[in-house]
N, C-alpha and C positions, 0 to 999 in steps of 0.2 A: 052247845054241847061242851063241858069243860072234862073233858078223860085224862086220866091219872096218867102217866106217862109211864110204861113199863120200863125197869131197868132189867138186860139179861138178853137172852136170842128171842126176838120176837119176829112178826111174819117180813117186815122189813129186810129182814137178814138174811132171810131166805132171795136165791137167787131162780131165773125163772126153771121150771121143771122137776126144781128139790120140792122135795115134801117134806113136814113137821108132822106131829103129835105137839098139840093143844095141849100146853101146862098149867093156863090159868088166861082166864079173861077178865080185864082188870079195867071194868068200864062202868056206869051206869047202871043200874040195873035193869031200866028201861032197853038199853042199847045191847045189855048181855043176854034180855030174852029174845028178841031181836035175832040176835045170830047163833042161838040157841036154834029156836028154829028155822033158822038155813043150816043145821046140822054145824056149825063151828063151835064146838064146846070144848072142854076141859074131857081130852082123852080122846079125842077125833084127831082124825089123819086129812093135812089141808093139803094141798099141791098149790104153786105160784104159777099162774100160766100166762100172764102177761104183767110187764109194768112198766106203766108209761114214761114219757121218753124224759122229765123232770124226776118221776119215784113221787108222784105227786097220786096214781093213784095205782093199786093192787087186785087183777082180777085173780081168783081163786078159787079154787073146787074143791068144796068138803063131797060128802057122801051123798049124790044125787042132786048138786046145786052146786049153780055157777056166782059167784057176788062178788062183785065191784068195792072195793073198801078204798076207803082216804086214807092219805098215809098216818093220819092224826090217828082212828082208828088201827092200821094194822099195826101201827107202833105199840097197841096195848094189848095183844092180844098174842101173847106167850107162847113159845115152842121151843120142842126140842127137835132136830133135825133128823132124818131117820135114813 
């Protein structure tokens, strides 16, 4: 998987319990339908509810689903803090 590196606030930045609004997912195409359907799109609200003890990996809850993301992943995956 080689994904574009977002520059900007993405889910990384978020610390655990803050929520974003989804700006832009800047992945794959494969990979952005992917978390399309786990509800993490462009204009959805994520919550950070755990991250492990490196930041190596990001558990997160969009609307009705929990997912695990690599930090390679939530690095590209844009927000605005809300």
């Amino acid at each position: 998987m080689r994904a574009r590196i977002f520059y900007g606030m993405n889910i990384t930045d978020l610390k655990r319990g803050e929520r974003g609004v989804v700006t832009s997912v800047e992945l794959s195409p494969a990979l952005r339908e992917r978390l399309r359907t786990l509800n993490i799109r462009s204009g959805g609200v994520v919550r950070v509810l755990k991250v492990s003890f490196f930041k190596k990996t990001y558990l997160v809850q969009a609307v009705g689903s929990r997912v695990a993301l690599s930090e390679e992943v939530a690095s590209c995956v844009g927000v605005k803090k809300v």
